[in-house]
C-alpha positions as CSV (number, residue, x, y, z in Angstrom):
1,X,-13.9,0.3,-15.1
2,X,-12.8,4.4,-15.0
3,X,-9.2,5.3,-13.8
4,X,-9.3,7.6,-11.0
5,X,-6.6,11.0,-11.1
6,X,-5.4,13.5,-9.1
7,X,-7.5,15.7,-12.0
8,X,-10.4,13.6,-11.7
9,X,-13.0,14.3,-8.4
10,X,-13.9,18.1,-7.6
11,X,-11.4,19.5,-9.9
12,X,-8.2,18.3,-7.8
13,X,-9.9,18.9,-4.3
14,X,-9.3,15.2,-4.0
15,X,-6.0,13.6,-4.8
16,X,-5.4,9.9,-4.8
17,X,-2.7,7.6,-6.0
18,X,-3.8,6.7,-9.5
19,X,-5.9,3.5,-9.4
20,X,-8.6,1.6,-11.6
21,X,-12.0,1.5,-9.0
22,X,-15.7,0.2,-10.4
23,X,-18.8,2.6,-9.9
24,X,-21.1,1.6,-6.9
25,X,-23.6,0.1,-9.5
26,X,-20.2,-2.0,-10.6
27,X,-19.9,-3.1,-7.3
28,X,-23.7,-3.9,-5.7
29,X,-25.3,-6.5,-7.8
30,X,-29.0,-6.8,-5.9
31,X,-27.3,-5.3,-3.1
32,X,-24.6,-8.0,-2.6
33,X,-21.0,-6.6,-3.2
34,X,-18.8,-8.6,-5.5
35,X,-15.9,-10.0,-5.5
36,X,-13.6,-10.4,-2.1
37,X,-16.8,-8.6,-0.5
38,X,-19.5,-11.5,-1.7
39,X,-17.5,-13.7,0.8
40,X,-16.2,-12.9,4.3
41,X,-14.5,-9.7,4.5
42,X,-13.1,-8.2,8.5
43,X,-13.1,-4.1,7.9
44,X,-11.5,-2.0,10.9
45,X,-11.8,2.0,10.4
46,X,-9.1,3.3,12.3
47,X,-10.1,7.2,13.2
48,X,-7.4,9.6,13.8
49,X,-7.9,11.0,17.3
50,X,-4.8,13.3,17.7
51,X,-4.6,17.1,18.5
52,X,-5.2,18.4,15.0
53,X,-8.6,17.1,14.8
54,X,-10.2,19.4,17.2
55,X,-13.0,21.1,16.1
56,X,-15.0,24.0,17.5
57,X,-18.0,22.5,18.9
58,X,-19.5,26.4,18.9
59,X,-19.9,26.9,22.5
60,X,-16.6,27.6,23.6
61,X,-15.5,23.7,23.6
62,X,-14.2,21.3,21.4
63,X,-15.5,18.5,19.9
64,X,-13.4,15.5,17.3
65,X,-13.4,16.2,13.4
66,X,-17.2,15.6,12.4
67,X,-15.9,14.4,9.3
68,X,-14.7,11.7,10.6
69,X,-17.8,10.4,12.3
70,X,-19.6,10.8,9.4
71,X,-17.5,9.1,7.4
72,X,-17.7,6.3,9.9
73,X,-21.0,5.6,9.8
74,X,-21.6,5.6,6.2
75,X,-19.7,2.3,6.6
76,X,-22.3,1.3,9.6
77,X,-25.2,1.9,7.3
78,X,-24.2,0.9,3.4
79,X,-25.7,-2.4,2.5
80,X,-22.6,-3.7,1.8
81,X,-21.8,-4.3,5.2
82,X,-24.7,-5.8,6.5
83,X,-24.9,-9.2,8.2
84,X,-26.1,-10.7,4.8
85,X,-23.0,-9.6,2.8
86,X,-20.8,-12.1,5.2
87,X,-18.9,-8.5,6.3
88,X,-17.6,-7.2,9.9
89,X,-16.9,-3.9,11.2
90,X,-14.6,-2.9,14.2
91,X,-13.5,0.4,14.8
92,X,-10.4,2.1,16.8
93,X,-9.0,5.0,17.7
94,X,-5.6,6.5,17.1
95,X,-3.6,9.7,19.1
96,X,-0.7,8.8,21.2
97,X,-1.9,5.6,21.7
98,X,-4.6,3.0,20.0
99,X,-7.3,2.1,21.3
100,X,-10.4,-0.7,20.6
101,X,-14.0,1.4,20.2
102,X,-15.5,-1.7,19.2
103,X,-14.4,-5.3,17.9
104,X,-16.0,-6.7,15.1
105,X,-19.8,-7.1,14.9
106,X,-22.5,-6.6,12.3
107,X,-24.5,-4.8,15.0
108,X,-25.4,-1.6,13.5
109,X,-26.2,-0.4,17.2
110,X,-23.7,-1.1,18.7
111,X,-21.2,-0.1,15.9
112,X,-23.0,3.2,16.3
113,X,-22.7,4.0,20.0
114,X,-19.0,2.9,20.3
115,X,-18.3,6.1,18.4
116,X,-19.6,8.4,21.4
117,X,-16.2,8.6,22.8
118,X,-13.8,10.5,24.5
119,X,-10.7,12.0,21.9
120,X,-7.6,11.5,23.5
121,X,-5.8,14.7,21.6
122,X,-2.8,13.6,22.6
123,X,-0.2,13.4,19.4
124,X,0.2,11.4,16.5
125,X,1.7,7.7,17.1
126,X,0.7,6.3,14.0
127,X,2.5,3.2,14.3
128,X,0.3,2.5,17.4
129,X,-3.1,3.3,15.8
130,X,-2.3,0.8,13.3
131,X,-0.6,-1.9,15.8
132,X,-3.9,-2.0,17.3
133,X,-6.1,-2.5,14.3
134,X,-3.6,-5.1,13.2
135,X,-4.2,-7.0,16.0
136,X,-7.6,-6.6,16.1
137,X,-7.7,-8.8,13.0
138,X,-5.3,-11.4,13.9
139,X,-6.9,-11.8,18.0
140,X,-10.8,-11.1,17.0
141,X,-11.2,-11.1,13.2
142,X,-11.8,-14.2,11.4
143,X,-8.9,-16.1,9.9
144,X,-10.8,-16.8,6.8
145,X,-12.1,-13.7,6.3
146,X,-10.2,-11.0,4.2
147,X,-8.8,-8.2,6.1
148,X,-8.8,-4.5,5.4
149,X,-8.1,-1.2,7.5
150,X,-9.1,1.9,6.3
151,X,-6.9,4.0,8.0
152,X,-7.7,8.0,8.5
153,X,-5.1,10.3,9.7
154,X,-4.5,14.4,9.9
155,X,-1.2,14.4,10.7
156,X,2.5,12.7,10.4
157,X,3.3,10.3,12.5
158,X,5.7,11.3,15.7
159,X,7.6,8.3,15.0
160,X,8.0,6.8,11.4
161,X,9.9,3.6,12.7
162,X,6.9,2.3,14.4
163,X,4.9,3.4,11.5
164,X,7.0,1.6,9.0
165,X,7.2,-1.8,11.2
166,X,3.4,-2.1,11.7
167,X,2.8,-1.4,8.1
168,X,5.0,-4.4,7.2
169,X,3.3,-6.5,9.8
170,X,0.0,-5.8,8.6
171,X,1.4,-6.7,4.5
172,X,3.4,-10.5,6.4
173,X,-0.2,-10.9,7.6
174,X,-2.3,-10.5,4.4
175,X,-4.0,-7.3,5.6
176,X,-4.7,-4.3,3.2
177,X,-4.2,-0.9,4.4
178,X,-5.8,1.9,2.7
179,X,-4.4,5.7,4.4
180,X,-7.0,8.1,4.2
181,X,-5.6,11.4,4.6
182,X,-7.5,14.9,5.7
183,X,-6.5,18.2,6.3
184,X,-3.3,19.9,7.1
185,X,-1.8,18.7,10.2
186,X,-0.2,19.9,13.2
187,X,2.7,19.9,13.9
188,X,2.9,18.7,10.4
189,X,1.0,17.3,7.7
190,X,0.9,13.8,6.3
191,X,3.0,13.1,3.6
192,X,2.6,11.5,0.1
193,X,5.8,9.4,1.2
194,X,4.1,8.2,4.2
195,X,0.9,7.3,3.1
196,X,2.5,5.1,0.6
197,X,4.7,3.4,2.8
198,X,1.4,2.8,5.4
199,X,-0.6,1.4,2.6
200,X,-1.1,-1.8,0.6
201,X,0.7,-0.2,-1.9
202,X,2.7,3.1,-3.0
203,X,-0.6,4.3,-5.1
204,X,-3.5,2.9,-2.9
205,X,-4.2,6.1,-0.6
206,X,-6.4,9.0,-0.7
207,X,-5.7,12.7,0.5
208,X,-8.6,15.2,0.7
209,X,-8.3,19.0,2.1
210,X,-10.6,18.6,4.9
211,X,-12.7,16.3,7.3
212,X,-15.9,17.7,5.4
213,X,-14.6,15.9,2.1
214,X,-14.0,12.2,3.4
215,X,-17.9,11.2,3.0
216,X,-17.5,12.5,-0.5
217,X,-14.8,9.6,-1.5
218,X,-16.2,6.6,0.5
219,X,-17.6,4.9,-2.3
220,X,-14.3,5.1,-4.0
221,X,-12.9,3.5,-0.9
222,X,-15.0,0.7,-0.6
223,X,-14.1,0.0,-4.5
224,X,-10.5,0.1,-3.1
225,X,-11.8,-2.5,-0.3
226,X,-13.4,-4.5,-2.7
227,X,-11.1,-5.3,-6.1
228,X,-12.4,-5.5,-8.8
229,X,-10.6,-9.0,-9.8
230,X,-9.4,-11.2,-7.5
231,X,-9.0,-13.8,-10.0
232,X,-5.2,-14.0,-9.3
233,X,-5.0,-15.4,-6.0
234,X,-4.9,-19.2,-7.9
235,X,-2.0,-17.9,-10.0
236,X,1.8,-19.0,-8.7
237,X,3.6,-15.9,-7.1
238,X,6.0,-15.0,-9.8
239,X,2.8,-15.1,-12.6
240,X,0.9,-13.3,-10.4
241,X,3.3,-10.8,-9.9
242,X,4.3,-10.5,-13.1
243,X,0.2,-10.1,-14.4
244,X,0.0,-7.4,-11.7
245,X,3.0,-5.4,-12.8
246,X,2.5,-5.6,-16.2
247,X,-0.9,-4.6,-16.0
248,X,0.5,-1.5,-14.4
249,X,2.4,-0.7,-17.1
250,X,-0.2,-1.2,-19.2
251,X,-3.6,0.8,-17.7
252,X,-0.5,3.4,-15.8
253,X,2.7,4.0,-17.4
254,X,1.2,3.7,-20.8
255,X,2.6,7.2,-21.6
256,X,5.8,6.4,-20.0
257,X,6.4,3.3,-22.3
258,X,5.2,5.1,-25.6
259,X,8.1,7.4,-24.9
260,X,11.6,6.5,-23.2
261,X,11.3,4.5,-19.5
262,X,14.3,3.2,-17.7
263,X,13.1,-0.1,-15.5
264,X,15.1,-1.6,-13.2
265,X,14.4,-4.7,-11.5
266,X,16.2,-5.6,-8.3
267,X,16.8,-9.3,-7.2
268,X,16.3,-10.5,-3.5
269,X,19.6,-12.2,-2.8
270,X,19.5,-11.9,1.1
271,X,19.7,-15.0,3.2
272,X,16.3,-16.1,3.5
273,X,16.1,-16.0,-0.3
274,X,18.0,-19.6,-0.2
275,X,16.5,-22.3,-1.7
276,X,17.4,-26.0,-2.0
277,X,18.7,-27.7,-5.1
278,X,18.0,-31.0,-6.2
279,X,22.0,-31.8,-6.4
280,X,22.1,-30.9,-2.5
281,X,23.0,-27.5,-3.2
282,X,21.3,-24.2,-2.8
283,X,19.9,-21.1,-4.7
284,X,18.3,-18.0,-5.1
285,X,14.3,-18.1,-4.7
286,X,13.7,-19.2,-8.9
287,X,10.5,-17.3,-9.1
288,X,12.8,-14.3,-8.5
289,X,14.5,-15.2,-12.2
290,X,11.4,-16.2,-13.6
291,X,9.6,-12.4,-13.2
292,X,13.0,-10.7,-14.1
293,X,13.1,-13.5,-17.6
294,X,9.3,-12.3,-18.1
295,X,10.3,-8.7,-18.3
296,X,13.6,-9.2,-20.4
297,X,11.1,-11.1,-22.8
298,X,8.1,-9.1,-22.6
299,X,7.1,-7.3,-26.0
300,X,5.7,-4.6,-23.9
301,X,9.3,-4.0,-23.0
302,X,11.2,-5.0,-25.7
303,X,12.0,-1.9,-27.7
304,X,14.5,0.7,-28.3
305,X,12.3,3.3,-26.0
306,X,12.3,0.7,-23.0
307,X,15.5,0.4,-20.9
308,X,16.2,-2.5,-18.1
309,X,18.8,-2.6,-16.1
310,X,19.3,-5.6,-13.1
311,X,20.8,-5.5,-9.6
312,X,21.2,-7.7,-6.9
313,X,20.7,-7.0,-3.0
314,X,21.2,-8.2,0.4
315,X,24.5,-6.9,2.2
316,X,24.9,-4.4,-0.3
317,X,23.5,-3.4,-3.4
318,X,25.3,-4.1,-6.7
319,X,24.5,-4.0,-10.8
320,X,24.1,-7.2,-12.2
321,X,23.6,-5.1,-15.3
322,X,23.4,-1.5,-16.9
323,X,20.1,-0.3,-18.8
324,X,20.0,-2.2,-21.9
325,X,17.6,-3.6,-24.2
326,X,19.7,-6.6,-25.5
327,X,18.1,-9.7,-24.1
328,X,20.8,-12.0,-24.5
329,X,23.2,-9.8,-22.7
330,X,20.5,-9.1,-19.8
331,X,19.4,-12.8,-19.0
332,X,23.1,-13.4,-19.3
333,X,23.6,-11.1,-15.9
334,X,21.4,-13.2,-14.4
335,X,23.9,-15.6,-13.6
336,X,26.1,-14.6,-10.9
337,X,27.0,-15.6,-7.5
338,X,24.3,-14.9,-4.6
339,X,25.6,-12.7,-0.9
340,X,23.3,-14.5,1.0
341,X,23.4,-11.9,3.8
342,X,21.7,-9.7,5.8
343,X,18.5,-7.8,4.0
344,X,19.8,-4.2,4.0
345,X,17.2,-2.7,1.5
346,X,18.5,1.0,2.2
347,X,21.4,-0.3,0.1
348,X,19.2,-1.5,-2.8
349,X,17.1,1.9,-3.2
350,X,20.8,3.7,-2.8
351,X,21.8,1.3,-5.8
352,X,18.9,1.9,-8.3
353,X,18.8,5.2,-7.5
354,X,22.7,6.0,-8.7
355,X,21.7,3.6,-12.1
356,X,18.8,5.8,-12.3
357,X,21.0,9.1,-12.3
358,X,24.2,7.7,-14.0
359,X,21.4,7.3,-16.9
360,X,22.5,8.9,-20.1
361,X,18.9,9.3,-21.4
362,X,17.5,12.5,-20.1
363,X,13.9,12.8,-19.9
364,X,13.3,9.0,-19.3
365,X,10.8,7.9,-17.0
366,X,12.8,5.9,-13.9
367,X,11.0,3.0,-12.3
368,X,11.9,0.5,-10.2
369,X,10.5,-3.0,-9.4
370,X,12.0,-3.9,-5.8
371,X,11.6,-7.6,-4.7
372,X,11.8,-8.4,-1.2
373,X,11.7,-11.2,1.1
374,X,12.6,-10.4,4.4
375,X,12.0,-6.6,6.3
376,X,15.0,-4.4,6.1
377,X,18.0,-4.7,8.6
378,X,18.5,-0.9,8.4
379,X,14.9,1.1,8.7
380,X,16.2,4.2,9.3
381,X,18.9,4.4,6.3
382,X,15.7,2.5,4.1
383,X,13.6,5.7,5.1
384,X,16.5,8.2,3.9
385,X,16.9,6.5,0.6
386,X,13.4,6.7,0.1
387,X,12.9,9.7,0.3
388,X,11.6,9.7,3.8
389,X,11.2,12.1,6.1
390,X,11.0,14.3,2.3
């Protein structure tokens, strides 16, 4: 195992959310990958098409990023993918619109010829480019395969709604998204805030300065497409969330939670959080409770540096509890009566974000562990809170 920086490849050339990835000797064990890759494993590379990727082609023409290619066919060609390694390929293309090069196959031809095509240059719809890949999976791919889209792009999306949806879809649907982005756009470049809110997570993306660069970190990406322990898919949801998180904190915020931290855990109360009770009643989801109660308890947590503070959300946000480290007085908050309404999530980050800055403990590191259930019922006010557009 190594950690992976902003610091670490080409002294900063290449910046990626911080993430633990195995070497390609960790991975290829007599050229069989490990792991989700030693079964069935659907890959789509979605390449950016748009505008900004026009290259010179030296004769007075243009021609698409060669970088991209390139990095395309590394996939076609790495022994990970062949037909004996029980993984797919499919590729598309994204500008305006999305569009199928090739569904999946583990024809190296053919995978190869489907990139002689014709760029569109016609904007950057990102929420279409990935639309398509998503449902290249769920029409073509293999439902018991694992599914993963490696996702390049040059330039901000033209409309972040779309974006946001499709990126939601693809999670619902068990499909991993890792953004890959290059260059410096036009009309603007992708942000650090998009790329987080496209991928499987807020840390799993990858930024280089140019086309030229993306063959450089394509072994880093297939350790991305191909974790390192997928141990935790027997686990129940609020253990295996709670293992995840925690080894967060433990291999990423450890100089966070050496010094002060402020966590704050928000509870799903929304409607579809309702759950049956044996006396005919109902409640919130339980394993909700049960990852807050692991936290409250957790030693890593548990001292005088390490602040939690609780909220609830659905309708509206609202503080179950300020940051504290007194675990009676915390599980305590975690009694109180549920909204059961809508899923307004803008009003959750709008929440934590005030506890966060009412904080009298300057200096501390502010996190936040949002639980959701259901897709927000206000996108565009989610977006604002977020940060997004910055």
């Amino acid at each position: 195992m190594f950690k992976l920086t902003e610091q670490y490849l080409q002294n900063g050339k290449v910046s990626m959310g911080t993430q633990n990835f195995r070497s390609r000797s960790q991975i290829m064990k007599h050229g069989v990958p490990q792991g989700v890759c030693q079964g069935k494993l659907d890959i789509v590379v979605a390449i950016d098409d748009s505008d900004s990727t026009q290259r010179s082609d030296g004769a007075g023409g243009t021609t698409l990023a060669p970088g991209e290619l390139s990095f395309a066919r590394y996939f076609i060609g790495n022994s990970l993918f062949d037909a004996a390694s029980g993984v797919m390929m499919a590729f598309v293309a994204h500008s305006s619109t999305g569009r199928v090069l090739q569904s999946f196959t583990t024809d190296t031809a053919t995978l190869d010829a489907s990139l002689n095509f014709n760029a569109e240059n016609q904007g950057s719809n990102t929420g279409s480019g990935l639309q398509t890949a998503i449902d290249l999976h769920l029409n073509t791919g293999r439902s018991e395969a694992g599914k993963v889209i490696i996702f390049l792009l040059d330039s901000g999306t033209s409309d972040p709604v779309a974006s946001t949806t499709q990126a939601v879809r693809a999670r619902t649907n068990g499909i991993r998204v890792y953004p890959v982005a290059f260059g410096n756009g036009n009309p603007a470049p992708v942000t650090n805030v998009e790329l987080g809110l496209l991928g499987v997570d807020q840390q799993a993306f990858t930024r280089v300065n140019s086309d030229s660069d993306l063959l450089g970190v394509a072994d880093q990406i297939i350790a991305q497409a191909c974790p390192v322990d997928d141990s935790q898919t027997t686990t129940s949801p609020p253990v295996q969330a709670a293992t995840i998180i925690s080894q967060v904190a433990v291999d990423n915020l450890d100089a966070a939670c050496q010094g002060l931290a402020n966590i704050i855990i928000a509870i799903d109360d929304s409607s579809s959080t309702q759950r049956s009770t044996s006396g005919g009643g109902t409640e919130v989801a339980p394993g909700q409770f049960e990852l807050a109660e692991y936290y409250i308890g957790n030693s890593l947590l548990n001292t005088e540096n390490i602040n939690i503070g609780l909220i609830a959300h659905s309708n509206t946000g609202r503080v179950l509890s300020g940051f504290s480290t007194d675990s009676t007085a915390l599980n305590a908050s975690l009694i109180f009566t549920p909204e059961f309404g809508d899923s307004d999530t803008a009003a959750a980050l709008s929440t934590t974000t005030d506890l966060h800055l009412a904080s009298s403990r300057p200096g501390a590191a502010m996190f936040t562990i949002l639980m959701l259930d259901a897709g927000t019922s206000n996108p565009l006010g989610t977006f604002v809170s977020y940060g997004y557009p910055p």
